[in-house]
C-alpha positions as CSV (number, residue, x, y, z in Angstrom):
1,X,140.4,119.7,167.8
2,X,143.5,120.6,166.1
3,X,146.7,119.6,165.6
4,X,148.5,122.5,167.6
5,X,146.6,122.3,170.3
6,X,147.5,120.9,174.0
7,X,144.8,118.8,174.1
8,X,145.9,116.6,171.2
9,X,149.6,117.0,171.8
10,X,149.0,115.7,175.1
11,X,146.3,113.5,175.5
12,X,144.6,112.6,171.9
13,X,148.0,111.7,170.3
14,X,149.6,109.7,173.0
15,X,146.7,107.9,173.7
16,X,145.8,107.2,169.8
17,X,149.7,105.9,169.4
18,X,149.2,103.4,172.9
19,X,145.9,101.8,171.5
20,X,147.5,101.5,167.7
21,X,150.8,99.7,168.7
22,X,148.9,97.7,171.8
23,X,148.4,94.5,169.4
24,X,150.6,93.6,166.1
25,X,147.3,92.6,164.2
26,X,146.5,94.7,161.8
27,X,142.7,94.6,161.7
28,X,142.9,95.4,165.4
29,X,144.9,98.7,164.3
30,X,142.8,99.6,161.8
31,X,139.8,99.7,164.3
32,X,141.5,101.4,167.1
33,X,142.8,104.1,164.3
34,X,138.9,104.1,163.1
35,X,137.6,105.0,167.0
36,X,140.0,107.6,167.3
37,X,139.8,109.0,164.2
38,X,135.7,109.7,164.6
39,X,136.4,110.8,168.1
40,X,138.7,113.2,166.6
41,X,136.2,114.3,164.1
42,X,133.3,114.2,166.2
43,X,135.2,116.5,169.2
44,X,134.1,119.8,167.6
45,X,131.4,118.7,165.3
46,X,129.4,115.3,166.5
47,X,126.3,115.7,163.9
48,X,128.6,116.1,160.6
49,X,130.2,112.5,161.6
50,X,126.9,111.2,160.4
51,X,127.6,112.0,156.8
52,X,131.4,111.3,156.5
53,X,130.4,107.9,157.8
54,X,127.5,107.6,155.0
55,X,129.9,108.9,152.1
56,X,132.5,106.1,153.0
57,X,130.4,103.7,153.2
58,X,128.2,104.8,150.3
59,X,131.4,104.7,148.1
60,X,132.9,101.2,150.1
61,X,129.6,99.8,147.8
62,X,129.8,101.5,145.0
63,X,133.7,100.8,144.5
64,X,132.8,97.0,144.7
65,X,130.0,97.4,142.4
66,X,132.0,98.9,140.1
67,X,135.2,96.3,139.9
68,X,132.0,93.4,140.0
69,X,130.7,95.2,136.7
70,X,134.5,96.4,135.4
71,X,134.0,96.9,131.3
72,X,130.0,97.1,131.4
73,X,127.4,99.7,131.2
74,X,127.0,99.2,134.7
75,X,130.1,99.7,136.0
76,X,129.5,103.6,134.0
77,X,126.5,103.8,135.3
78,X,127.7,103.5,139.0
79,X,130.9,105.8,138.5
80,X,128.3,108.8,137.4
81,X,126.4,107.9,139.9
82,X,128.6,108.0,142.9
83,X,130.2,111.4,141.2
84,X,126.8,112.7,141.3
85,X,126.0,111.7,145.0
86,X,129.1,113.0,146.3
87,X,129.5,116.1,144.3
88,X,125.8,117.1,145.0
89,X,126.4,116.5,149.0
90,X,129.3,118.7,148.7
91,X,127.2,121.3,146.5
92,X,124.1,121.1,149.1
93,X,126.2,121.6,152.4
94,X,129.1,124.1,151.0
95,X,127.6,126.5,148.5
96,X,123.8,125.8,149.3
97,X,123.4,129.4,150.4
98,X,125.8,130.8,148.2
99,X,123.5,129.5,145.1
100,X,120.6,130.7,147.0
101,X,122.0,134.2,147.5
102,X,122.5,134.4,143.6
103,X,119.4,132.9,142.3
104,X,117.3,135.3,144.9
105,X,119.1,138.4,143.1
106,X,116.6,137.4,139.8
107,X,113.7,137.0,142.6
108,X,112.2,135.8,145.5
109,X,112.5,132.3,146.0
110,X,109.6,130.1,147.7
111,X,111.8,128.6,150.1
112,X,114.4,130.1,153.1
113,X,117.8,130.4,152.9
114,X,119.6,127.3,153.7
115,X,121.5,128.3,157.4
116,X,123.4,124.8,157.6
117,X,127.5,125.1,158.7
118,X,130.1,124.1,156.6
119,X,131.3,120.2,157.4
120,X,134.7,120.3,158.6
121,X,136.9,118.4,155.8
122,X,133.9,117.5,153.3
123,X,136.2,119.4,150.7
124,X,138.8,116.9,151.2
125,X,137.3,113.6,151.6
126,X,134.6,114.2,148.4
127,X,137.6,114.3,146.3
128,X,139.0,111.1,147.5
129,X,136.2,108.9,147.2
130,X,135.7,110.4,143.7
131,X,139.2,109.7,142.9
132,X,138.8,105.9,144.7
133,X,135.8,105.1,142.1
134,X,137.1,106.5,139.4
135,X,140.7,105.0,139.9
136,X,138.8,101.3,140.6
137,X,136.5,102.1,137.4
138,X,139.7,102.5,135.5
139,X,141.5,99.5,136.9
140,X,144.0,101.6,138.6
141,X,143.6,99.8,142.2
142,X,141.2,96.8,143.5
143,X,137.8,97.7,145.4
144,X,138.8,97.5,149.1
145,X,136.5,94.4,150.5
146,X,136.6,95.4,154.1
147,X,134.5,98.2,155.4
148,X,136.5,98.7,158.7
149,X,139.7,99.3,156.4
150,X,138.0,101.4,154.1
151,X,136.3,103.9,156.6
152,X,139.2,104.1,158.1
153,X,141.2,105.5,154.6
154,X,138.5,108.1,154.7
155,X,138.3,109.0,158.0
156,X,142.1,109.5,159.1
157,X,142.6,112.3,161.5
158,X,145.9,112.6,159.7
159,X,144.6,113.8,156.7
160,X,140.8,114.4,157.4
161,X,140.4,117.9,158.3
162,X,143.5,120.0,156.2
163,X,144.6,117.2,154.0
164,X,146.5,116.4,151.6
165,X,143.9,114.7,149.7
166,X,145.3,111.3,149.9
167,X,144.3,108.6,147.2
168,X,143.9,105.1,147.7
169,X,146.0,103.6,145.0
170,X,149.0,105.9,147.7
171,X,148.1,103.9,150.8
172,X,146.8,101.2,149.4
173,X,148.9,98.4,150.7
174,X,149.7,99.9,154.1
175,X,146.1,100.0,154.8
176,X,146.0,95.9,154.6
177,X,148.8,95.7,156.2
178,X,151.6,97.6,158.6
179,X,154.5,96.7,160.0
180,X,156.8,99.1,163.0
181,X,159.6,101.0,161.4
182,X,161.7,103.0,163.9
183,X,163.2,105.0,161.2
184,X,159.8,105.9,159.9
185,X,158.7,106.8,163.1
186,X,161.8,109.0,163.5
187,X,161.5,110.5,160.5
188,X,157.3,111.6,161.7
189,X,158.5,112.9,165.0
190,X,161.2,115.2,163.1
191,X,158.5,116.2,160.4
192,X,155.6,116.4,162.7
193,X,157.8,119.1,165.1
194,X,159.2,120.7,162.2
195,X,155.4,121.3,161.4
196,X,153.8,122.6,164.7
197,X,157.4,124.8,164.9
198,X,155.7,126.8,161.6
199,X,152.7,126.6,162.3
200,X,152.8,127.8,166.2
201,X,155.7,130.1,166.0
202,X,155.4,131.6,162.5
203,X,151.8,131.4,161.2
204,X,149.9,132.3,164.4
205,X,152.7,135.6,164.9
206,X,151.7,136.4,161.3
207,X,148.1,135.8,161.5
208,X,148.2,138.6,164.5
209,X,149.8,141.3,162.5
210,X,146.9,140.0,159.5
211,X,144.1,141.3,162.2
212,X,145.7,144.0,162.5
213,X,146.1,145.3,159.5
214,X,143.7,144.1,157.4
215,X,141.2,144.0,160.1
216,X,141.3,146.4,162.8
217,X,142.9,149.0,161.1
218,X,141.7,148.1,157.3
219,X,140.4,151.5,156.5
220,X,143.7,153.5,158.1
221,X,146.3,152.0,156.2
222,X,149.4,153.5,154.3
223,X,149.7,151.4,150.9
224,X,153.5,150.5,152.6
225,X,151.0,149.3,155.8
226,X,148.2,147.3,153.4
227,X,151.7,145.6,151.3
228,X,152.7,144.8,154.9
229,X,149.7,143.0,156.0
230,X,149.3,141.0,153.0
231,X,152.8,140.1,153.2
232,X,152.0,139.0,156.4
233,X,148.3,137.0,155.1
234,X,151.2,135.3,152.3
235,X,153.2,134.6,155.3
236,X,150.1,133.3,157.7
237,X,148.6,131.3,154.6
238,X,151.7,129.3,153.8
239,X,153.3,128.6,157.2
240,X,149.8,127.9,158.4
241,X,148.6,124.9,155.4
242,X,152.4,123.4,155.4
243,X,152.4,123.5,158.6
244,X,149.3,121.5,158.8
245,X,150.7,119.3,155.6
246,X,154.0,118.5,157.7
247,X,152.6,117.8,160.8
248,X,150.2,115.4,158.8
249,X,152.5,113.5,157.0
250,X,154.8,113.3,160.1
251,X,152.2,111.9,162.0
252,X,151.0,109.3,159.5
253,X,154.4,108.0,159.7
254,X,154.2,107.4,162.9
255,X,151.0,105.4,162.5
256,X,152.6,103.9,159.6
257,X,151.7,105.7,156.4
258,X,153.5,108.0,153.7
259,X,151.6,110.6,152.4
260,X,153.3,112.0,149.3
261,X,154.5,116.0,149.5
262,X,152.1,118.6,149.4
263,X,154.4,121.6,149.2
264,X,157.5,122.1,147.9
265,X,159.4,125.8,148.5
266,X,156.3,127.7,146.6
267,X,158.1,130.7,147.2
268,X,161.3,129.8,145.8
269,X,159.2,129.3,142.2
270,X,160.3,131.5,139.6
271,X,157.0,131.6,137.4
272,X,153.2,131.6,138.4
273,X,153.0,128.0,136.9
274,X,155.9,126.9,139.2
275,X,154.4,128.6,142.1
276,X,151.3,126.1,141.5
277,X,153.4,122.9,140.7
278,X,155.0,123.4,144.3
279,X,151.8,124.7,146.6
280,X,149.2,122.0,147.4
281,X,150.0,119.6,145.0
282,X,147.6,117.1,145.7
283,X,145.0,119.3,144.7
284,X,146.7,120.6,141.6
285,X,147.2,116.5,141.2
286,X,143.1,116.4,141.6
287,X,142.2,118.4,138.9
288,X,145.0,117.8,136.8
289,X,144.5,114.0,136.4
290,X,140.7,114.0,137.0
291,X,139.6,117.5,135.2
292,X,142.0,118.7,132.5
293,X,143.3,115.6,131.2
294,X,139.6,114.4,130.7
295,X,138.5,117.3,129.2
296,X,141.3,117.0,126.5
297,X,144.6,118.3,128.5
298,X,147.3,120.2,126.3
299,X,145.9,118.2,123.6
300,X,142.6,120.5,122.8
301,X,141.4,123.2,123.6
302,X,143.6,124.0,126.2
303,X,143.5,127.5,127.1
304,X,139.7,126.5,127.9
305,X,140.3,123.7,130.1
306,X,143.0,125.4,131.9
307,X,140.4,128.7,132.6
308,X,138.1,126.0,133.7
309,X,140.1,124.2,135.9
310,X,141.8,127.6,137.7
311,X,137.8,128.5,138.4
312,X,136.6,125.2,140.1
313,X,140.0,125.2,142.0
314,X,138.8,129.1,142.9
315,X,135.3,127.8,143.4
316,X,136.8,124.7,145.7
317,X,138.3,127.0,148.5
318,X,134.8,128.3,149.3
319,X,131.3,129.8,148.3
320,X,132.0,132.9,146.8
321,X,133.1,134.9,144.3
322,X,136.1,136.6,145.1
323,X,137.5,132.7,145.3
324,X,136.1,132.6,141.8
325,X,137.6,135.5,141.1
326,X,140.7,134.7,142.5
327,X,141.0,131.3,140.7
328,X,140.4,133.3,137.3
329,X,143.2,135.0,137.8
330,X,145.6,132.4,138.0
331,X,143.7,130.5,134.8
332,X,144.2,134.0,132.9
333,X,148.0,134.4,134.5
334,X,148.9,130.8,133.0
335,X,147.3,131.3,129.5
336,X,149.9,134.1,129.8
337,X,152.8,132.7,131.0
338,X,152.4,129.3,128.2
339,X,152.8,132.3,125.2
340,X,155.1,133.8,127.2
341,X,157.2,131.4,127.6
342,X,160.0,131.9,125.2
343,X,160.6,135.7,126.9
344,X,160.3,133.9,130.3
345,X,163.5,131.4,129.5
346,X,165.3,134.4,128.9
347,X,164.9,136.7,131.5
348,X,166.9,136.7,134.5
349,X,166.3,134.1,137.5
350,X,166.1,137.1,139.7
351,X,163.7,139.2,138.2
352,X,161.1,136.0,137.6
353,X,161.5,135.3,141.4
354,X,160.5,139.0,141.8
355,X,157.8,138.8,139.5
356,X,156.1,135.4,140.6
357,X,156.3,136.7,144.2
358,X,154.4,140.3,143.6
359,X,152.0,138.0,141.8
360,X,151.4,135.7,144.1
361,X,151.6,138.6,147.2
362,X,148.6,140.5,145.3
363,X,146.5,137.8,144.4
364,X,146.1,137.3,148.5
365,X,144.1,140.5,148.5
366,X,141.3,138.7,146.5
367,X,141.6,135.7,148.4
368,X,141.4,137.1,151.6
369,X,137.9,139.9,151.5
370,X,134.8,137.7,150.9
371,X,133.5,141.8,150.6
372,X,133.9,143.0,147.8
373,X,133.5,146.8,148.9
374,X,136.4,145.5,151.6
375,X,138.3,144.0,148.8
376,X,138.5,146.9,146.2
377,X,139.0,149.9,148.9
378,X,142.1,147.7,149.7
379,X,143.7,146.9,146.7
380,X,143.3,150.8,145.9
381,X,145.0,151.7,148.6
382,X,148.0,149.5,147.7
383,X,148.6,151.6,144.9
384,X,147.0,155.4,146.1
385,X,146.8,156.2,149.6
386,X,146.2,159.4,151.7
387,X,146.4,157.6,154.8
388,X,149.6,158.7,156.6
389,X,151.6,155.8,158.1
390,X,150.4,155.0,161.6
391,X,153.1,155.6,164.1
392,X,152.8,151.3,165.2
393,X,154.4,150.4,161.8
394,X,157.6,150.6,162.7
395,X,157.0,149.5,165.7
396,X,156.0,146.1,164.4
397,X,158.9,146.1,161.8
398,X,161.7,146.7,164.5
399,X,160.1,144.3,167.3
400,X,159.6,141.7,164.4
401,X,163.1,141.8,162.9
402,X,164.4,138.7,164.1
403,X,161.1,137.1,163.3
404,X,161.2,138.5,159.9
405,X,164.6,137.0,159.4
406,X,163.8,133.3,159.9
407,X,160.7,133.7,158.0
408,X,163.0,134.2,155.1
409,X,165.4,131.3,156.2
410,X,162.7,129.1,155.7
411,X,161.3,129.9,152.7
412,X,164.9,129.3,151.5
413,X,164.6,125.7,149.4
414,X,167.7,124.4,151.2
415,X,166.9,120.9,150.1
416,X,167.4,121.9,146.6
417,X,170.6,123.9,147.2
418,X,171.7,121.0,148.8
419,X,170.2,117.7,147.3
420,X,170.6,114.5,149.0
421,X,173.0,113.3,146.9
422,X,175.2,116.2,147.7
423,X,178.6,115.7,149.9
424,X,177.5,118.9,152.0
425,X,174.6,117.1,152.9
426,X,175.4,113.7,154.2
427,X,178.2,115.4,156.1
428,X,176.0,117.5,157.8
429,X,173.5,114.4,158.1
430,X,176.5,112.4,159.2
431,X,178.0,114.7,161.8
432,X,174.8,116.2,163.6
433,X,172.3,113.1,163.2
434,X,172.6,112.5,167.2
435,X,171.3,116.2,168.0
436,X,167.9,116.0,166.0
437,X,166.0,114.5,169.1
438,X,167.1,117.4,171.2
439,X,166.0,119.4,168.0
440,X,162.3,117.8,167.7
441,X,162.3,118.3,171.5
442,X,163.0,122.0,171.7
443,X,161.2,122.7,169.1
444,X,158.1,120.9,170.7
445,X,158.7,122.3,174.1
446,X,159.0,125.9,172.6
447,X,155.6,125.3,170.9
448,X,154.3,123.8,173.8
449,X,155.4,127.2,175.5
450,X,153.9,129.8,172.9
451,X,150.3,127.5,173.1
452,X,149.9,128.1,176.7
453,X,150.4,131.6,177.0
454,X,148.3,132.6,174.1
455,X,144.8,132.0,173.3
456,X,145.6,133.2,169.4
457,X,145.9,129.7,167.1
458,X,143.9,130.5,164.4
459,X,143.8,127.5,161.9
460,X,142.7,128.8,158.3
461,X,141.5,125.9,156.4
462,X,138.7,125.3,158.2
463,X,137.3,128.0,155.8
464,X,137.5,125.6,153.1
């Protein structure tokens, strides 16, 4: 199940919201929110629920174990050892065949080729039981004491499947306790509409042109037709994951949680480094506070730990190598940009936006061909082609004008033109606050449409 789909906007989520708010106690919330979060999860894949349910609870132990030991050799020993349990069930399920492939390239191996699927979400929730011990092993939060409240943190539909990767020491509080705000639950209907709005009417229109032209028609491409189509994978990518992001943190508002930002106007970013503080930033948060600051940060050695941590984030978006690949990329484009930096404070605003975005535009090409034949026969044909362009092109240019147009408006950063300090703003707030309901309701409704007369909602993080 997924979050633009009609059965969840119309059956799942009503009935989730009915059994939350049906009792004031908190405990009994945190139970309902538990059933229908593993219903949720179970709904596509019922024999992976199994293991979410064992890392949660292995972890609900170890994080007690860990605060009733806090400043021995025990406490150590059961940090490395939940790191290594959840860490070695992510290895095992997500790159078990992809290590096979590679070791069977030396020689044969005695065994067959592990065939199991990817766990929907295990990339997610292993981090944040790895940050919840290590944040109770450091005294950063309390162990939680109740199981029910716990497996519920992990298992939140909100979150579970696309993220962000929530940490405990964020929810904390609201998971002992909740109380109805009608202003937070205005503010989740607005964010959670705003969401399906990209994610239904831009992503999914972008992720048709992506089959086409870097699918259907890979090998007949004009380079103008292959900048097109990953133009269109850039588009697909971000709408698609904030998207997802808004409509999670809009609905964990409405259950009564605040999940911090997880994007903020990437394409607005005028280097490669500001790209990546403003595009999933709670995994860039991950690794930054539980990888490169341990392995010495800008203090030592830091070109290394940054090339390190750009190829485990590569590595963490799936098993293979052009994700390996990819993620070197960035590590070698930011050990660029840090001895660049003096030349990048002077150049023009313009031409770093313009830079960053060709960057960022090209790098989709790795990420997006798990074949490497696939993905070097397209990149050269961004640059040399033969290929005349195929009558269709403009075709799909003129039909998707107006489409094209409000891609752009909303990859404008209007919140940072206009701040929320700024007079323009609470004006605008002031004047039009009335009309946002019949806002979050068209833009629902106009979803709602799109869904039922198209089978196409692709939803791309299930890859990772």
């Amino acid at each position: 199940m997924v979050f633009s789909s009609l059965t969840f906007l119309y059956f799942f989520l009503p009935l989730s919201l009915i059994f939350h708010y049906a009792s004031r106690n908190n405990l009994y919330r945190n139970i309902a929110l538990t059933i229908f979060s593993l219903i949720f999860y179970a709904w596509a894949e019922p024999m992976w629920i199994y293991l979410m349910i064992f890392t949660a609870m292995f972890d609900y132990g170890m994080g007690i174990f860990i605060e009733n030991n806090r400043g021995s050799a025990k406490a150590k020993l059961g940090v490395t050892l939940s790191v290594i349990v959840n860490l070695s069930l992510l290895v095992a399920y997500k790159y078990g065949g992809f290590i096979y492939d590679n070791i069977s390239m030396i020689g044969p191996l005695p065994f067959d080729r592990p065939t199991n699927t990817l766990p929907v979400g295990i990339s997610f929730y292993t981090f944040m039981v790895i940050s919840y011990v290590v944040d109770v092993y450091r005294g950063d939060v309390k162990a939680q004491r109740n199981p029910i409240n716990f497996l519920m943190f992990i298992s939140l539909f909100q979150h579970l499947v696309a993220g962000p990767i929530v940490r405990y020491s964020q929810l904390s509080e609201q998971v002992n306790r909740r109380t109805i705000d009608w202003n937070r639950i205005s503010q989740g209907v607005t964010r959670f509409s705003i969401g399906l709005f990209k994610k239904v009417v831009i992503a999914n229109v972008a992720g048709a042109l992506v089959d086409k032209y870097m699918v259907t028609e890979l090998y007949n491409l004009s380079s103008y037709e292959g900048w097109f189509g990953i133009a269109m994978f850039s588009i697909q990518l971000y709408f698609d994951f904030s998207g997802y992001s808004d409509m999670a943190i809009g609905l964990a508002k409405l259950f009564g949680f605040d999940f911090d930002e997880n994007f903020k106007n990437p394409y607005a970013a005028i280097s490669v480094a500001d790209f990546y503080r403003r595009w999933h930033i709670s995994l860039g948060r991950f690794f930054r506070d539980y990888v490169y600051i341990p392995l010495g940060g800008n203090r030592k050695f830091q070109n290394r730990n940054i090339l390190i941590v750009w190829f485990l984030t590569g590595l963490w978006h799936g098993a293979s190598w052009n994700f390996a690949l990819w993620g070197t990329y960035f590590g070698v484009l930011m050990v660029i940009e840090k001895y660049s930096k003096k030349v990048l404070d002077r150049t023009p605003r313009f031409l770093k936006h313009s830079y960053t975005l060709v960057l960022i535009v090209f790098s989709r090409a790795i990420f997006y061909f798990v074949d490497f034949d696939q993905m070097t026969y397209f990149i050269g044909n961004l640059f040399v082609s033969d290929n005349p362009i195929n009558p269709g092109f403009l075709t799909d240019l003129t039909s998707h004008v107006y489409w094209l147009i409000l891609v752009l408006i909303l990859c404008i950063p209007w919140d940072e033109i206009y701040t929320a300090e700024s007079s323009t703003r609470l004006k605008w707030t002031a004047r039009y606050a009335y009309v946002q309901p019949a806002v979050n309701l068209a833009l629902i409704l106009l979803s709602t449409l799109l869904l039922v007369n198209s089978t196409f909602n692709p939803f791309l993080y299930t890859r990772f």
